[in-house]
N, C-alpha and C positions, 0 to 999 in steps of 0.2 A: 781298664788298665792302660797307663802309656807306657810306650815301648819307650827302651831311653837306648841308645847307641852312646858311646866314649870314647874316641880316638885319643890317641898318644904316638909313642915312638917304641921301638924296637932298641936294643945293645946300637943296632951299628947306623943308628937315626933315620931308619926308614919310618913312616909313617904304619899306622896298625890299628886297628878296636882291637879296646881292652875290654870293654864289657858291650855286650847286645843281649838284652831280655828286658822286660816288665819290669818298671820302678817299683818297688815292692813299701816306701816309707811313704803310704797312705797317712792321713792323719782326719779322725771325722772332728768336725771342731761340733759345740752346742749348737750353735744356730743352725745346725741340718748345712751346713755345706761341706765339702771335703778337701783338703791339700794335695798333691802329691809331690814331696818334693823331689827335685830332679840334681840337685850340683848346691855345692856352697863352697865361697871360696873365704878364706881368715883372714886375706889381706890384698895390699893392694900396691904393687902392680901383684896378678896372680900367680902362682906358682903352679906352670903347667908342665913340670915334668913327671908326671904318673902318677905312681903310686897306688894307696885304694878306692873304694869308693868314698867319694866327698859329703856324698849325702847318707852314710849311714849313721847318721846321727838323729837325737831326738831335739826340734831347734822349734822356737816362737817363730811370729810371723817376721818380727826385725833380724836383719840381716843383722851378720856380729861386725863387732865396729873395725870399721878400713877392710870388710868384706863384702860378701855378695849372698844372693838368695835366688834360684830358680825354682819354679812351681808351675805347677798345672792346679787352679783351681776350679769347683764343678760346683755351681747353685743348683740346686733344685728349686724347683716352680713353689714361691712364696715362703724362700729362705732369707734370709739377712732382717729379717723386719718384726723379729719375735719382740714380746713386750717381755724384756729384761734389765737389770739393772745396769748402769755403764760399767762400774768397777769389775764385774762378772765374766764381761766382756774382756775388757784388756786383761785382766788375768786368763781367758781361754785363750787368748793370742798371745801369749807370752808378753807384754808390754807391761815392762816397768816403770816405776819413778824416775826413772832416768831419762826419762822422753817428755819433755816439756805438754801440757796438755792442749795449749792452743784456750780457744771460746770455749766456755759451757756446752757442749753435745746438744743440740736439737734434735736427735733420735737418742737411744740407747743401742746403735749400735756403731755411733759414732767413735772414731778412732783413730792415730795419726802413729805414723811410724817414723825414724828419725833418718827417713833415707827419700831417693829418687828413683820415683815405680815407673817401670816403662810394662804397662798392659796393652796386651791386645786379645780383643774380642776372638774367639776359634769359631763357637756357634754359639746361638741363641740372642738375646736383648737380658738386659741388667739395668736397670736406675743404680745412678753415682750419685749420693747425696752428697754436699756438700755443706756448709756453713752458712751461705747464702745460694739457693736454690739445688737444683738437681737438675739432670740431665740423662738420657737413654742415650746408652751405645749398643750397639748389634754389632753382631760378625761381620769383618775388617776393619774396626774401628779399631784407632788407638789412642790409648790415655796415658799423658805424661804427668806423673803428679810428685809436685815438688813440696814431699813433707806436709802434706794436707790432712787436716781435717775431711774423712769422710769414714762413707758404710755403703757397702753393695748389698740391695735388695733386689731381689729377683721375683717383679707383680705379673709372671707370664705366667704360660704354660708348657713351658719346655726348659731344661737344662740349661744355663748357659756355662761355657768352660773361655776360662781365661787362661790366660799364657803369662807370667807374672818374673820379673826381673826388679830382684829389689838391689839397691847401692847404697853402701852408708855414705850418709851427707853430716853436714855440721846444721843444727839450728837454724831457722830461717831466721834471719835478722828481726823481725818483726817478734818474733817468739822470744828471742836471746835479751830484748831490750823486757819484756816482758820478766822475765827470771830471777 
């Protein structure tokens, strides 16, 4: 479990935690990997005067639009790489027709969300597929992905957990001309 800490403000604007315990909005997805999400915000600039918890909702992997998505995800040793169909997929990730699909999948676990992921590696190593090849990141790595085509498999033998900030963005040009 991740511990989630929440700061805010007090009546007379002193600063304060509102909430300190265990994120409790696990989510196991098909592919044997798990969520945990941590904060979502509806809009943008965010609204950071209180209130309740942000993340006690039930939400896909896309952030809602002019919002945000924080997460803890955890692979387990030879998840992301099950032989299933793509459509299967984006519907366990919540991704709608509403998110332009980019190329044809060269995995089936190919998948593109309509935002900007800022990931960073916590532990383990992961393969990022992409469109045109793949790439291993390990713990301190960080990946910026702008609305991409891809699927995180995990061909190790250890967990890997990622730290995941998703942003809703517009279409990549390339996509929008495509539409």
């Amino acid at each position: 479990m991740t511990r989630r800490i929440v700061t805010g403000h007090r009546q007379d604007g002193r600063s304060t935690v509102l909430m300190d315990g265990q994120a409790t909005q696990v989510r196991q997805r098909h592919a044997g990997n798990a969520s945990t999400l941590l904060w979502v915000t509806d809009e943008t600039p965010a609204d950071v005067s209180g209130g309740g918890d942000r993340a006690a909702r039930d939400i896909g992997v896309p952030p809602p639009a002019r919002g945000t998505i924080f997460r803890i995800a955890e692979f387990p040793p030879g998840s992301g790489g099950e032989v299933r169909d793509n459509e299967s997929v984006l519907r366990d990730f919540g991704i709608g027709p509403d998110i332009a699909r980019g190329a044809p999948p060269r995995h089936p676990a190919i998948h593109r969300t309509r935002s900007l992921d800022y990931v960073v590696v916590l532990e383990g190593e992961i393969s990022l597929l992409l469109d045109d090849g793949e790439v291993t990141v390990k713990a301190g790595d960080v990946v910026i992905q702008q609305g991409t085509n891809h699927a995180w498999i995990n061909r190790g033998n250890a967990t890997c957990r990622l730290a995941m900030v998703f942003i809703d963005a517009q279409e990549p040009a390339a996509l929008a001309r495509q539409t």
